[in-house]
C-alpha beads as a LAMMPS data file, in Angstrom:
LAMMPS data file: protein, C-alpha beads

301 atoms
300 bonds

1 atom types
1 bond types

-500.0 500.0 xlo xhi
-500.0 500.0 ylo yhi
-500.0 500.0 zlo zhi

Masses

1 110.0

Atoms # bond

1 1 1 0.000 0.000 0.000
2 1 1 1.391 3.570 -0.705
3 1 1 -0.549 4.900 2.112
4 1 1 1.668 2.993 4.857
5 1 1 4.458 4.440 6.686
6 1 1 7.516 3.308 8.451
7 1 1 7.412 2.912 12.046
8 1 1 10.537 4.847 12.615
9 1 1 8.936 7.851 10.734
10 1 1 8.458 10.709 13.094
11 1 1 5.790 13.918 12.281
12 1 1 5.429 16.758 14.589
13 1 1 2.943 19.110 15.244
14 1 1 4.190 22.611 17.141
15 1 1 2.033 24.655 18.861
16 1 1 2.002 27.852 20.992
17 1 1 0.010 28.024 24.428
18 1 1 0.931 24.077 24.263
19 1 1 -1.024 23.189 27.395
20 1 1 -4.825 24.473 26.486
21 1 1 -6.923 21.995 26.044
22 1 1 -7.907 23.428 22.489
23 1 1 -5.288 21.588 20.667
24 1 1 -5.599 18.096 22.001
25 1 1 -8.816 17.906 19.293
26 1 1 -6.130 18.406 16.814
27 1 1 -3.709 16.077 18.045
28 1 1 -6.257 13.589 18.447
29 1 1 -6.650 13.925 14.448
30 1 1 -2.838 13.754 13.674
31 1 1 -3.098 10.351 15.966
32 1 1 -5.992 8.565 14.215
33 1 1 -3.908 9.462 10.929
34 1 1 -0.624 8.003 11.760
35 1 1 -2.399 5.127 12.994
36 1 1 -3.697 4.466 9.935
37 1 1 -0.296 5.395 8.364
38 1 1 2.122 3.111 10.665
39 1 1 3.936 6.283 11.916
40 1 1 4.970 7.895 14.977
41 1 1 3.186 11.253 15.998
42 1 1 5.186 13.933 18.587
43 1 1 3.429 16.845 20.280
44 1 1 5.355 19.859 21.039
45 1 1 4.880 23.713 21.566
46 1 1 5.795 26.843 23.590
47 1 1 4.038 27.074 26.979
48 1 1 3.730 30.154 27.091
49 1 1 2.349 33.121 24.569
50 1 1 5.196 33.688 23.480
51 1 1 6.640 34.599 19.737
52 1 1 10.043 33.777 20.794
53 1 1 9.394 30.387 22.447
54 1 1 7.612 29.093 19.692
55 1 1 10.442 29.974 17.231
56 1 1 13.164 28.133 19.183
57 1 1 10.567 25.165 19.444
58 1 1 10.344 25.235 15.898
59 1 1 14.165 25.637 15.302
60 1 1 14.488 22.726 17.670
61 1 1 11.911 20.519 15.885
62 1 1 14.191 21.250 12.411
63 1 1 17.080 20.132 14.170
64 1 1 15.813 16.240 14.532
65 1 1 14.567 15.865 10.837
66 1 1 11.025 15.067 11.246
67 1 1 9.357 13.694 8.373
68 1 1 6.956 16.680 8.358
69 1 1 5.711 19.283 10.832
70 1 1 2.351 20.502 11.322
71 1 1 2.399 23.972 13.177
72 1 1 -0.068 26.364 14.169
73 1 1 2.054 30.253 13.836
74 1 1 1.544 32.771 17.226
75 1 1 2.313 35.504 14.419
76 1 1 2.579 35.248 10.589
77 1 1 5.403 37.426 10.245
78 1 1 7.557 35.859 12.970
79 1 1 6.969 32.484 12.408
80 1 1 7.228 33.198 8.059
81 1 1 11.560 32.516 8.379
82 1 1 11.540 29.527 10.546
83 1 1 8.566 27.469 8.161
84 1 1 11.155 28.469 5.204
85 1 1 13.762 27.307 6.729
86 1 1 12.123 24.027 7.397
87 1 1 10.957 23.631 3.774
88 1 1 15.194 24.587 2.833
89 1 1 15.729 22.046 4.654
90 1 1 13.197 19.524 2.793
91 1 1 10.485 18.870 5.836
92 1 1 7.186 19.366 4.746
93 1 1 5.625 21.780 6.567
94 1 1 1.217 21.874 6.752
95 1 1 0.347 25.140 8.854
96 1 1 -3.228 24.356 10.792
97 1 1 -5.746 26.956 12.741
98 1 1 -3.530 30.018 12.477
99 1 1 -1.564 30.587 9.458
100 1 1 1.692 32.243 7.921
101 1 1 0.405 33.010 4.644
102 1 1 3.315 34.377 2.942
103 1 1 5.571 31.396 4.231
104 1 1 6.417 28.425 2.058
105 1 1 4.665 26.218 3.949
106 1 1 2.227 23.572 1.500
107 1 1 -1.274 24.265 3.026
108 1 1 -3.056 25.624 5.213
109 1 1 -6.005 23.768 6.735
110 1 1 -8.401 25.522 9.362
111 1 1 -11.453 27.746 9.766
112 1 1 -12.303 30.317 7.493
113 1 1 -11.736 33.141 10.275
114 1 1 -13.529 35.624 9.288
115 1 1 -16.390 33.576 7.420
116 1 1 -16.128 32.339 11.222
117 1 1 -16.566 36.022 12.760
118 1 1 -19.366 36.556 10.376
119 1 1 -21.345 33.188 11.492
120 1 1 -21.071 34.850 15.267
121 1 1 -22.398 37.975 14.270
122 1 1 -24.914 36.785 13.020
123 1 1 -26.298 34.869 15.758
124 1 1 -25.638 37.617 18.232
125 1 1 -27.467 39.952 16.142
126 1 1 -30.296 37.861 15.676
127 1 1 -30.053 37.046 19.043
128 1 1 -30.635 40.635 20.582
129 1 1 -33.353 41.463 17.901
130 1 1 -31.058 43.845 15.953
131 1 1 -30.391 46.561 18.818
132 1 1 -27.702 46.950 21.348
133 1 1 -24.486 47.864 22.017
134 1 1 -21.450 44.736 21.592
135 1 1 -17.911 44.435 22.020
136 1 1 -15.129 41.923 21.000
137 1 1 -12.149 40.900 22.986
138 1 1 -9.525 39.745 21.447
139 1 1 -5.674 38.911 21.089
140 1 1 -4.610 41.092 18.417
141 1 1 -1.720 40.130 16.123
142 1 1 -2.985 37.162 15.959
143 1 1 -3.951 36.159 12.933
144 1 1 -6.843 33.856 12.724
145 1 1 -8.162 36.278 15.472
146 1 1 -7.856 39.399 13.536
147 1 1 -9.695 37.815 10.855
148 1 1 -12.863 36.860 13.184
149 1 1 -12.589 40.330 14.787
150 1 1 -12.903 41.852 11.156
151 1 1 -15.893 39.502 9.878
152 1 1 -17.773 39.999 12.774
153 1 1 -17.327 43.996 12.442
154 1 1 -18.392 43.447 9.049
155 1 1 -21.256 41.499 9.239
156 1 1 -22.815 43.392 12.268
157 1 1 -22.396 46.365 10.400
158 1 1 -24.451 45.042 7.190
159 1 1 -26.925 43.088 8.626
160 1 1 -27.483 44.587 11.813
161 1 1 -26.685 48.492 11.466
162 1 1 -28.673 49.304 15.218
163 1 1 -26.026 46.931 16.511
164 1 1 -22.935 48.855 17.077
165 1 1 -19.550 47.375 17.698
166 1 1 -18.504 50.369 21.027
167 1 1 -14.909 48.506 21.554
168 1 1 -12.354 46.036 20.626
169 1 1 -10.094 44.897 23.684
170 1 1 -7.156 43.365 24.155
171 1 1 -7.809 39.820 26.579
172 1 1 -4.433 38.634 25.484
173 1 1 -5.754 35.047 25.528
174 1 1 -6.200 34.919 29.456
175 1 1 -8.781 34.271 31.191
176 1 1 -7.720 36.873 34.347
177 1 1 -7.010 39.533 32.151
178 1 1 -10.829 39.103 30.242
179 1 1 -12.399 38.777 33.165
180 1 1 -10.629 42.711 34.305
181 1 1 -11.112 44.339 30.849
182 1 1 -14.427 43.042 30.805
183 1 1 -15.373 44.150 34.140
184 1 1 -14.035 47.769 32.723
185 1 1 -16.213 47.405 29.970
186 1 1 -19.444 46.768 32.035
187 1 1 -18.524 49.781 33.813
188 1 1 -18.143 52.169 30.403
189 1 1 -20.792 50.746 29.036
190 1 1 -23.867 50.486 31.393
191 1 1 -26.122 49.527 28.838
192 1 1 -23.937 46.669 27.158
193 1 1 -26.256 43.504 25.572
194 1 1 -23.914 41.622 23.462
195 1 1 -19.925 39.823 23.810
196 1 1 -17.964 38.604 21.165
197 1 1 -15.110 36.620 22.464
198 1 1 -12.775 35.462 19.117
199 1 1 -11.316 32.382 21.833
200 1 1 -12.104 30.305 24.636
201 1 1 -10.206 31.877 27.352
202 1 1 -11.711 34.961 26.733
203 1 1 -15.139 33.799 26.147
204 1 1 -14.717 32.096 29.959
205 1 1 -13.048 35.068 31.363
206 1 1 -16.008 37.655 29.913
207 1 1 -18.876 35.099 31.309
208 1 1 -16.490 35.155 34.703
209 1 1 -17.136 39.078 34.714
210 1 1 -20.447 39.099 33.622
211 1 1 -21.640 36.524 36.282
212 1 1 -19.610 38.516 39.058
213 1 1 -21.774 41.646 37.741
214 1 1 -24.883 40.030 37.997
215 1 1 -25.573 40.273 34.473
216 1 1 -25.794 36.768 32.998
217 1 1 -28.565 36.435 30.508
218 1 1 -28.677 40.010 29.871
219 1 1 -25.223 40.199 28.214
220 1 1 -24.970 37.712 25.315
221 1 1 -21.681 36.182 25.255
222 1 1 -20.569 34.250 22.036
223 1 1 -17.455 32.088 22.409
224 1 1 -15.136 30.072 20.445
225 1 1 -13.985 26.448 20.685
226 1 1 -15.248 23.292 22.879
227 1 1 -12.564 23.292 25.440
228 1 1 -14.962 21.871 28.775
229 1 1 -15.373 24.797 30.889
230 1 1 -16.559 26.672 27.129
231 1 1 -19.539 23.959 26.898
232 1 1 -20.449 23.686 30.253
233 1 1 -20.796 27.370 30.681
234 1 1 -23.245 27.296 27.599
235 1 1 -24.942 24.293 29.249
236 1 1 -25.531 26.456 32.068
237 1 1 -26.232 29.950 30.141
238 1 1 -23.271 31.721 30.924
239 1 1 -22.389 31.592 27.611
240 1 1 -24.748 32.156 25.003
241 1 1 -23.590 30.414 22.080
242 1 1 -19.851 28.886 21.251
243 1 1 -18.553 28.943 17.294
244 1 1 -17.027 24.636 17.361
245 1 1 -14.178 24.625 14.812
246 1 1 -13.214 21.395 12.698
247 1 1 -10.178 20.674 14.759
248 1 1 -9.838 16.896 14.132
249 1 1 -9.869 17.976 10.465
250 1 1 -7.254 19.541 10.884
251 1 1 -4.746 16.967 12.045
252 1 1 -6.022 13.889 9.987
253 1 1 -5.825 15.729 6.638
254 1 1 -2.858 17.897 7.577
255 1 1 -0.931 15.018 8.463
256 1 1 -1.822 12.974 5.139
257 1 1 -1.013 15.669 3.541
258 1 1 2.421 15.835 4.930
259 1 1 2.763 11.841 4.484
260 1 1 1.950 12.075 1.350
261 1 1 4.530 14.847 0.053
262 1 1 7.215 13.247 2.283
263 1 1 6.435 10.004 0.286
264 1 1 6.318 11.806 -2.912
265 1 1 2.945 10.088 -3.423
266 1 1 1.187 13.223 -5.397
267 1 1 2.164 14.534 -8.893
268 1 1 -0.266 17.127 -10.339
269 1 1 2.317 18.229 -13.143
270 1 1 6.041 16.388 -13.791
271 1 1 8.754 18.219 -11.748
272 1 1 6.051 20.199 -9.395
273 1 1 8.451 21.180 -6.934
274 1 1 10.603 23.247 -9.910
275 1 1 7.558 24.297 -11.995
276 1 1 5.782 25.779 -8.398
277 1 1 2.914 23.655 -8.240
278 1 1 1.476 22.888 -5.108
279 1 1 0.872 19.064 -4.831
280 1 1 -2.034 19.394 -2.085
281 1 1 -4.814 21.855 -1.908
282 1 1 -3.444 25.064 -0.720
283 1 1 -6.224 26.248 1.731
284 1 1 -8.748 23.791 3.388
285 1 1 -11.680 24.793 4.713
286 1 1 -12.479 22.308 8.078
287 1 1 -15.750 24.369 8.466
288 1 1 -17.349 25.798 12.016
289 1 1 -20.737 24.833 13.713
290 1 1 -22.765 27.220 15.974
291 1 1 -23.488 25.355 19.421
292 1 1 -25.713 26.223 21.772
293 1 1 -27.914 24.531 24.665
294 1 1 -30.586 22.412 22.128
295 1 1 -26.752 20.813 20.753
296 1 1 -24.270 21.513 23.398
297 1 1 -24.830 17.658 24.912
298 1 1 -23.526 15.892 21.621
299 1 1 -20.250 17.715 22.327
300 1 1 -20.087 17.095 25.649
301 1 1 -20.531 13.221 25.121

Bonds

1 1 1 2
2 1 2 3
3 1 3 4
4 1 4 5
5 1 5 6
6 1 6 7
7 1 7 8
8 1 8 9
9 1 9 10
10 1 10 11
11 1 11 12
12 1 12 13
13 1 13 14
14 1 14 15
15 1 15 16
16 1 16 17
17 1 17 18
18 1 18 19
19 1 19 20
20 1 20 21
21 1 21 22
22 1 22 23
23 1 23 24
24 1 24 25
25 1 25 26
26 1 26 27
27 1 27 28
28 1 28 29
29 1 29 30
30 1 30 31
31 1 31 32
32 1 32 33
33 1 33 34
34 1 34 35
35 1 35 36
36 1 36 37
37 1 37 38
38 1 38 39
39 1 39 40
40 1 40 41
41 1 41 42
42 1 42 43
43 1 43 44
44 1 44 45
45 1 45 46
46 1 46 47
47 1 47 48
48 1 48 49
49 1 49 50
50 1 50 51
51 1 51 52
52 1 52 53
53 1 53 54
54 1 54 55
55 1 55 56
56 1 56 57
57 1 57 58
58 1 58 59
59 1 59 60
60 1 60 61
61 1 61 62
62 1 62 63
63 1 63 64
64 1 64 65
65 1 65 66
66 1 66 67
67 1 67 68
68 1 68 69
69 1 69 70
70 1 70 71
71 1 71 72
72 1 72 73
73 1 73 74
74 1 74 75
75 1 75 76
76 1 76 77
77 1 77 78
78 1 78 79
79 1 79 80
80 1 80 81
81 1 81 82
82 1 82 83
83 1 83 84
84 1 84 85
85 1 85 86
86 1 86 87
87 1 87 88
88 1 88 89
89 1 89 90
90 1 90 91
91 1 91 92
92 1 92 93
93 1 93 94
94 1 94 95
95 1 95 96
96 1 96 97
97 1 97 98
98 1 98 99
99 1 99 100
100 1 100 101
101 1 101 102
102 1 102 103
103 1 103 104
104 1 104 105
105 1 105 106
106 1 106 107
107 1 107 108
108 1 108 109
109 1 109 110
110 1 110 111
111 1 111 112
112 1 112 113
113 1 113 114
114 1 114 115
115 1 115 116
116 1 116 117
117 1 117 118
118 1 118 119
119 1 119 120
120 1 120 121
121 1 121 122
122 1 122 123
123 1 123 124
124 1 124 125
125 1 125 126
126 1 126 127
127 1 127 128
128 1 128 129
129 1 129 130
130 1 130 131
131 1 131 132
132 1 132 133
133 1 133 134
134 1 134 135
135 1 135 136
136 1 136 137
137 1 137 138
138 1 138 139
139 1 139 140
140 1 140 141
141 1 141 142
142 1 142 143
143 1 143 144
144 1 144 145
145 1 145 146
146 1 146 147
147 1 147 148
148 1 148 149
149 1 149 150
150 1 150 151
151 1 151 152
152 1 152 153
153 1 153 154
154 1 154 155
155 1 155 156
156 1 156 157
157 1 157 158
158 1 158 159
159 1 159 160
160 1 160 161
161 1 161 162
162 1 162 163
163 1 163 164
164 1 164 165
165 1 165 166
166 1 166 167
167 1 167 168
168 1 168 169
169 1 169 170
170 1 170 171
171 1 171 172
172 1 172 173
173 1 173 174
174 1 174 175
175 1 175 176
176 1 176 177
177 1 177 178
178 1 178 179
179 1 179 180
180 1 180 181
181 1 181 182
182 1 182 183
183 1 183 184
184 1 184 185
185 1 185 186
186 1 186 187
187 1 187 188
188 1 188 189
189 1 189 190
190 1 190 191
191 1 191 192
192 1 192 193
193 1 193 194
194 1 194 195
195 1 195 196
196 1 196 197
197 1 197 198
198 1 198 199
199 1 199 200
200 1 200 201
201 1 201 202
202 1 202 203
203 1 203 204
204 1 204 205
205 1 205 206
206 1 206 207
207 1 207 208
208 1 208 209
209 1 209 210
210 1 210 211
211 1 211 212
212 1 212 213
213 1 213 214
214 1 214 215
215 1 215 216
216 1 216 217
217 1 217 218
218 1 218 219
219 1 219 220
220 1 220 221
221 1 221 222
222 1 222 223
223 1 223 224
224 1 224 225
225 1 225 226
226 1 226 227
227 1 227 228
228 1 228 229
229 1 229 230
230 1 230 231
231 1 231 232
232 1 232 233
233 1 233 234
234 1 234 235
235 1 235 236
236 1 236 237
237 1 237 238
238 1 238 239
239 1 239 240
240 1 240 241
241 1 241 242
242 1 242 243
243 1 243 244
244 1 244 245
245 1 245 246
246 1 246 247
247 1 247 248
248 1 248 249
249 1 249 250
250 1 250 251
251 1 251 252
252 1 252 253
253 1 253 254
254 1 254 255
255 1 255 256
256 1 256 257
257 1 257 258
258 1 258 259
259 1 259 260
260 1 260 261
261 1 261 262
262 1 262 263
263 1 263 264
264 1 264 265
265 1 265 266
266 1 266 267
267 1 267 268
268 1 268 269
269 1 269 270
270 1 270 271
271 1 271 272
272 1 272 273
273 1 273 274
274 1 274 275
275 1 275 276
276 1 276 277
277 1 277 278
278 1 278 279
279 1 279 280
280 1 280 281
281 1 281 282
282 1 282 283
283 1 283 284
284 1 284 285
285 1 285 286
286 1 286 287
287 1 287 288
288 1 288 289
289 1 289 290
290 1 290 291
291 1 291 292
292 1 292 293
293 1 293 294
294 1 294 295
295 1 295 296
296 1 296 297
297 1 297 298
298 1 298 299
299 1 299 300
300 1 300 301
C-alpha cells in the first residue's frame, strides 16, 4: 500500500500556548492518521504566549529531521523565516488553525476566520433582535483572530446596522485579564447587551465578569472552541452560544497531507516542486458549527 508508513517515521505538530486543552482535538486527528499510516506522531509547543518560544521550538523541531511538521504560527510574520527554513531544509511543513500566509509552507487547513466572525455575528445579532451595544475581545496580532474580529465587524455592520460594535479589547488570551477588561467594559458601558469573544479563554473570562456583575442572561456572550469549561458554561447559560471549529480535520488531513509529500505520493504536473505547483490543496476549509444549549450535549458526550 502507498498509504503505509515506516514505524521509525516521526511527524510533529508545534504549537504555541501548548497546554490548552484546544489543541488536544487536533492532536487527536494527527493520531488517528498516523495510525492508519504506521507512523509515529510527537506533540510539542511553547508554553507560554510567546513569539520567541515558539520559534526556538520550531528551530528545535528542524534540528531532529522530522518527516513533516504541522504547526499552528503565534504571528505570521515571525513564524514566516523559521517554516522556510524548514521547507530549505526539505520537511514538509502543513500550517493548521492560524496561518503564515506568505511562508512556504504547502497548506493551510483551518477555519475560514472571518467567514467564522461573520457566522457569530450573526447569531448575536439575531439574538438581541437587531439593537444593542457589543464588544469583542480579542488577542490582536494574531492572525486567525484578527480575521474573526474583522468579519464579525463586518457582518454586524451590514446586517445589523442598530447593533454597534462600542470597543475592541485586548484579553491577550487569558482568562484573568478578560475577566478585568471586561469588568471595565461593564462599567463604560452600562447599557452593554452583546460579547464577542474570538477564543475560549476569553469567552470564559467575559462570562467570569459578567456573572460577578450580575448580568448573565442580559449580556450575550458568544465564544469560540469546545474546550470543557466553554460547553459547560453554555450548558448552564453563561455563555450564550460557542462557534465549534473542525479541529480533528485539521490533524487527519494535515498530516496525510504531509505523508503524502514526504512520500512523494502526489504529482499534479512532472517536476512540481521546480515548476511551483502545489501538490495538495493550498487552503482547506475544516468548516465551524454554531453550538448552543438544544446541541451543546452531543459535544459534551
Amino acid at each position: 500500500m502507498a498509504f503505509r508508513g515506516s514505524s521509525n517515521e516521526t511527524y510533529y505538530m508545534v504549537t504555541f500556548l501548548s497546554g490548552i486543552e484546544y489543541w488536544k482535538g487536533v492532536y487527536a486527528g494527527m493520531q488517528a492518521a498516523a495510525d492508519d499510516l504506521g507512523v509515529k506522531t510527537v506533540y510539542t509547543g511553547a508554553p507560554q504566549y510567546d513569539i520567541n518560544q515558539e520559534v526556538t521550538t520550531m528551530q528545535q523541531v528542524i534540528a531532529k529531521k522530522p518527516a513533516g511538521i504541522l504547526v499552528t504560527s503565534i504571528n505570521a510574520r515571525a513564524m514566516t523565516p523559521v517554516i522556510d527554513q524548514a521547507i530549505a531544509a526539505g520537511i514538509p511543513v502543513i500550517s493548521f488553525d492560524s496561518d503564515a500566509p506568505s511562508s512556504k509552507r504547502y497548506a493551510y487547513l483551518g477555519t475560514s476566520n472571518y467567514e467564522a466572525g461573520q457566522k457569530a455575528a450573526e447569531y448575536l445579532g439575531k439574538t438581541l433582535n437587531g439593537q444593542g451595544q457589543v464588544v469583542v475581545v480579542t488577542t490582536p496580532g494574531e492572525l486567525n483572530l484578527d480575521q474573526r474580529t474583522q468579519g464579525f465587524k463586518t457582518e454586524m455592520a451590514a446586517k445589523y446596522p442598530n447593533v454597534t460594535v462600542v470597543a475592541v479589547e485586548n484579553g491577550n488570551s487569558n482568562q484573568i485579564q478578560t475577566a478585568q477588561v471586561t469588568s471595565t467594559l461593564l462599567q463604560k458601558y452600562p447599557h452593554l447587551s452583546g460579547i464577542f469573544a474570538t477564543e475560549a479563554d476569553e469567552g470564559t473570562g467575559a462570562a467570569t465578569a459578567v456573572k460577578e456583575a450580575n448580568m448573565t442572561g442580559s449580556v450575550k456572550i458568544v465564544s469560540f472552541d469546545t474546550d470543557k469549561a466553554t460547553l459547560d458554561a453554555v450548558k448552564s447559560g453563561l455563555i450564550t452560544a460557542t462557534i465549534a471549529q473542525g479541529t480533528w480535520n485539521m490533524g487527519f488531513w494535515g498530516l496525510m497531507d504531509a505523508f503524502a509529500i514526504h512520500h512523494d505520493l502526489l504529482h499534479p504536473v512532472a517536476s512540481w516542486q521546480t515548476a511551483g505547483v502545489d501538490p495538495v490543496p493550498p487552503s482547506v476549509d475544516t468548516g465551524v458549527t454554531v453550538i448552543t444549549k438544544s446541541n451543546v450535549g452531543a459535544y459534551l458526550q
